[in-house]
N, C-alpha and C positions, 0 to 999 in steps of 0.2 A: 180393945183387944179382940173381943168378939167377931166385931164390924172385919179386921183386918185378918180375922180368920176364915170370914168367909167371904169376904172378896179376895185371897188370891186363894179358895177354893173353884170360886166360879171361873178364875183364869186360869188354871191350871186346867178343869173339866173344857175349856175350848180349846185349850193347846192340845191335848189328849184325845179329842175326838173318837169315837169306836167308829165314824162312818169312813175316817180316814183311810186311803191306802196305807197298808202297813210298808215300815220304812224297813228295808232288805238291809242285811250287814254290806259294810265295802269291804272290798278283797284285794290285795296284793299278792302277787305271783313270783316267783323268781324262778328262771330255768336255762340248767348249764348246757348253753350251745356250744361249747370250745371245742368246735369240732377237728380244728389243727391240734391243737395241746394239747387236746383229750384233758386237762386240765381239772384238779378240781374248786368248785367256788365255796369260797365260804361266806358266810352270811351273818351279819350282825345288826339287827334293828333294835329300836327303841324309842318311844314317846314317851311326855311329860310322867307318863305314869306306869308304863309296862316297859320293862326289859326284856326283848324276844329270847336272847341267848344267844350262842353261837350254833351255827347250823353249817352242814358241808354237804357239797350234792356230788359227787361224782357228773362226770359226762354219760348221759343217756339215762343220770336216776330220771322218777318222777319228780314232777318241781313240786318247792315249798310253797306255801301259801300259808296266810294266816288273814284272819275274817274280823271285823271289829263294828261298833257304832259311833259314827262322832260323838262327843265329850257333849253335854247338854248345854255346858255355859264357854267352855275355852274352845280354841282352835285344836282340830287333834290334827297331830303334825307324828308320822314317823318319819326318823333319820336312821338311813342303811350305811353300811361299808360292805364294798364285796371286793373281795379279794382274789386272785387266780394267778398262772405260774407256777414254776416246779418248785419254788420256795417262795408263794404267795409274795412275790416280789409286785406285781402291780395289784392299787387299786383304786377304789373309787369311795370319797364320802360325798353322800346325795339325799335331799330328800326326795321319800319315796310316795309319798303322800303326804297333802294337807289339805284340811275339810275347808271348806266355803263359806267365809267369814260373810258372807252378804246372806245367807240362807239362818234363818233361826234353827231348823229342824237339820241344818248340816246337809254332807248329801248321802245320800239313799243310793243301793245297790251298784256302786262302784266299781271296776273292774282293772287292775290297772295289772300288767305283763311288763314285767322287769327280765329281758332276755340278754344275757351275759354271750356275748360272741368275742373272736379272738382278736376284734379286730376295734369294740366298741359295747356300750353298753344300749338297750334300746328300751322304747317303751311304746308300748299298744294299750288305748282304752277301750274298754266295751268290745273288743274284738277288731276294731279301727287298724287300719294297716299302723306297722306299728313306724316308729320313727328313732332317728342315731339324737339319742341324750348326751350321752358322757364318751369321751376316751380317758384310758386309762393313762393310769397315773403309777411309772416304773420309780421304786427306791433305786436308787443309785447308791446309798449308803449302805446298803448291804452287803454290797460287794468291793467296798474299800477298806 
């Protein structure tokens, strides 16, 4: 018992390294560009273990963000819904993030811009021109 306390002492002290760069939070973004609808987005994330809550931005607020570490043993995986419309009639369910199942330490300082426009949903990393992910997705049953 000993022996097997201090050998995954000494593994854990290489995994942990102090000479290592420190691993930054990753970041997701969301920001209401509905610049025809003027629209507002609402927002609802949640991973294996956090429920973000619901959130709504107005057109021209500041965007939400929320900052995290991958999970040290699982996949950290958030799943969004954003909503928009004068009666949140369209929207989108997407994952908004998932950590990097080939990396042990996950990934580090991440960046990802979730930009809600009226025409599609987009996404930019790290600052990277950003690129059309999702279109949305209009209930029809709401209005029958």
């Amino acid at each position: 018992m000993n022996l097997l306390f201090i050998s995954l002492s000494f593994v854990i002290s290489f995994y942990f390294r102090p000479t290592e760069p420190k691993c930054h939070k990753n970041t997701v973004v969301f920001q209401n560009n509905l610049t025809i609808s003027h629209s507002i987005l609402k927002i609802h994330c949640k991973s294996r273990s956090d429920d973000l809550g619901y959130h709504f931005l107005k057109f021209k607020d500041p965007t939400y963000n929320f900052s995290f570490h991958d999970h040290f043993l699982l996949t950290t995986r958030f799943k969004c819904i954003l909503w928009k419309g004068a009666k949140l009639e369209y929207h989108k369910n997407f994952t908004a993030y998932e950590g990097d199942e080939a990396s042990p330490r996950g990934r580090c300082g991440g960046l990802y811009t979730w930009e809600a426009r009226d025409d599609a949903i987009y996404l930019s990393k790290k600052g990277v021109i950003e690129q059309l992910m999702y279109s949305w997705i209009k209930d029809y049953y709401l209005f029958n």
